[in-house]
C-alpha positions, 0 to 999 in steps of 0.5 A: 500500500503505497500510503504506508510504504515508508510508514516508520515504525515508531508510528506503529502503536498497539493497544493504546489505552485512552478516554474516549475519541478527543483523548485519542486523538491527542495521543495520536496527532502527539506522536505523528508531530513528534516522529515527523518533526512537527507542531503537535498543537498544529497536527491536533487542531488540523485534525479536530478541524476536520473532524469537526465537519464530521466523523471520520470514522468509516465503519468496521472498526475503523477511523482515517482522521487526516489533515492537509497541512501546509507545513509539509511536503509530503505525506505522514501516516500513523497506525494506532490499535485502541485498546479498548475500543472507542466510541467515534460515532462511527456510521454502524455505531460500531466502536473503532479499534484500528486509526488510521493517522493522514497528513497530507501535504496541501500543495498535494491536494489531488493526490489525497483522495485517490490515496484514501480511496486505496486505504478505504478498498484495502481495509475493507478486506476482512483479512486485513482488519483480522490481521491488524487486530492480531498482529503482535509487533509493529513489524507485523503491522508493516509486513501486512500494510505493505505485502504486495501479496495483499492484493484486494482481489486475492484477499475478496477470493480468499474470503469467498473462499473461507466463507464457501468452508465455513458454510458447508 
């Protein structure tokens, strides 16, 4: 996934333990800032900005919460595992375990939405999510984000497959 190709692994944390979504979300735009070099006050109301206009929480668990900032040049991605889930006012009122962190570049602004298009098919391969659920090492996380062998159609033929088994 060409989001998280150069994803560095201390952007990777399992099982954070937080309050509820704005503690989340302060704990998780903290980090990005820290590993990229940035503002975290910057990051975090770039982030509460957009989340402001609406949940970004898509459903399954998961949550993209994405700013474009002008302060950067290229993207920066993060992957947080909740533990507990929280509440995001996610659409299936279902609570979310699995962020997503995008900051995007504003002078890159065409290329975002193609982006979280790919993340939003990749993630909605059952596979992926059960993965990331279990993984147990921020080398796990990045061996399943950026394995080429994770294609969306070899991962939906999968399923069908397993699916097929499980119902005979």
């Amino acid at each position: 996934m060409i989001i998280f190709r150069n994803l560095p692994e201390e952007n990777i944390t399992l099982d954070l333990a937080t309050k509820g979504k704005h503690s989340a979300l302060a704990k998780v735009a903290v980090k990005i800032a820290r590993v990229a070099g940035l503002d975290d006050r910057l990051v975090l109301r770039g982030i509460w900005r957009r989340e402001r206009l609406g949940s970004t929480a898509i459903g399954r668990g998961i949550a993209v919460p994405h700013a474009l900032l002008r302060s950067i040049s290229s993207p920066v991605a993060s992957f947080t595992r909740l533990a507990p889930p929280i509440d995001f006012k996610s659409p299936d009122l279902e609570p979310v375990d699995l962020v997503f962190t995008l900051l995007w570049p504003r002078s890159e602004v065409r290329t975002f939405l193609p982006a979280l298009s790919q993340l939003f098919r990749f993630v909605r391969a059952p596979l992926i999510r059960e993965g990331l659920r279990l993984a147990r090492s921020p080398e796990e996380v990045m061996a399943i984000l950026q394995s080429e062998a994770w294609s969306i159609n070899e991962i939906q033929s999968r399923t069908s497959a397993a699916q097929q088994v499980a119902v005979r």
